[in-house]
C-alpha positions as CSV (number, residue, x, y, z in Angstrom):
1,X,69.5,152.0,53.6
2,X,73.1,152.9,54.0
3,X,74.0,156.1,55.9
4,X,77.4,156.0,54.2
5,X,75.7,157.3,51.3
6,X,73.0,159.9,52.2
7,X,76.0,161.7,54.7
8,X,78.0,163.2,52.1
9,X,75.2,163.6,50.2
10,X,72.9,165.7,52.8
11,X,75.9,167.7,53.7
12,X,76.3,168.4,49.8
13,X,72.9,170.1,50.2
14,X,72.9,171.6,53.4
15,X,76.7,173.4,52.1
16,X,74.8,174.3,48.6
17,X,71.9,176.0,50.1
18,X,74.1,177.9,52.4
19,X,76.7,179.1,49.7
20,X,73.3,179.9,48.0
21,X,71.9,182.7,50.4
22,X,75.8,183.5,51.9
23,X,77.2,184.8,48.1
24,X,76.6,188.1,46.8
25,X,77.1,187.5,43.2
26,X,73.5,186.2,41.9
27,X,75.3,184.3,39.3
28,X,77.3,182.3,41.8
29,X,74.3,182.0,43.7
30,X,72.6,180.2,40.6
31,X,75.2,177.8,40.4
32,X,74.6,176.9,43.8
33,X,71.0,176.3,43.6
34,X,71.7,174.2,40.4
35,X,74.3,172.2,42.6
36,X,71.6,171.7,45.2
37,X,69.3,170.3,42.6
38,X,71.8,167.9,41.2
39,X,72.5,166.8,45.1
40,X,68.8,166.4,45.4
41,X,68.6,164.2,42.3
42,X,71.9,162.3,43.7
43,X,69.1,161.6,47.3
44,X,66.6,160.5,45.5
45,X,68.0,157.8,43.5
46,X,69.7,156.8,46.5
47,X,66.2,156.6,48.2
48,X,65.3,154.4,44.5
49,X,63.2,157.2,43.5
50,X,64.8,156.9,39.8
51,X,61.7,158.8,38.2
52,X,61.3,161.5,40.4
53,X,65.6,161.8,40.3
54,X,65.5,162.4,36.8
55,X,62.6,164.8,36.9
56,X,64.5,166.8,39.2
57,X,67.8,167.0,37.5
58,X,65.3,167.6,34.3
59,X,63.7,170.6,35.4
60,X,65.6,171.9,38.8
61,X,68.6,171.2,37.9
62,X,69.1,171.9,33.9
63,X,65.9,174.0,33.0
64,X,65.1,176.3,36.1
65,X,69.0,177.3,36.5
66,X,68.8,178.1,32.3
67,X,65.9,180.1,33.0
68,X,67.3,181.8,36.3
69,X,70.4,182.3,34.2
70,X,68.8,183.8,31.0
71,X,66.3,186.3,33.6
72,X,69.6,187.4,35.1
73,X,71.1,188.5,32.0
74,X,68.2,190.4,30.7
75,X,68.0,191.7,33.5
76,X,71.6,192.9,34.3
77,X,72.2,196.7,32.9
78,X,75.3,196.6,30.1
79,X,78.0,198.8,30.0
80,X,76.7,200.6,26.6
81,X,73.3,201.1,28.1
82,X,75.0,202.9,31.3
83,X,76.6,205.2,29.4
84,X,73.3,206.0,26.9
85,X,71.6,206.6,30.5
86,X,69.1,203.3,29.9
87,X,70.8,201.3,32.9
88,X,68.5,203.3,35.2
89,X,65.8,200.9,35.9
90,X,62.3,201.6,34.9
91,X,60.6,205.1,36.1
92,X,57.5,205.3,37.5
């Protein structure tokens, strides 16, 4: 195996998952996590771990950052539901 290749790769991810926990904005945060999971796919078919690669960019990468996305937007109060008082959160 060639070093040259898993260097720039493992400091891909060890930069993405700190720029994951170190942003405040949960949307830039996302991003990063989908960046770590593409950098993840990049290791594994480096290590020739083709099937689990494209399983990873499949579903970390594409589908869990959709999701994480979509759950962050429902999720997120708009500005028409501040002003109707319904950005409050839920009361118990």
């Amino acid at each position: 195996m060639n070093p040259w290749l898993h260097t720039p790769v493992l400091i891909l991810l060890v930069m993405s998952a700190f720029f994951a926990l170190w942003f405040r904005n949960l949307l830039y945060s996302i991003v990063s996590l989908g960046v770590f999971s593409l950098a993840l796919s990049l290791e594994f078919y480096i290590l020739r771990a083709p099937d689990v690669a494209i399983a990873e960019a499949a579903i970390g990468a594409a589908l869990t950052t959709a999701i994480f996305i979509l759950t962050l937007r429902a999720c997120t109060p708009r500005s028409k539901d501040i002003k109707q008082g319904k950005g409050e959160g839920a009361k118990l």
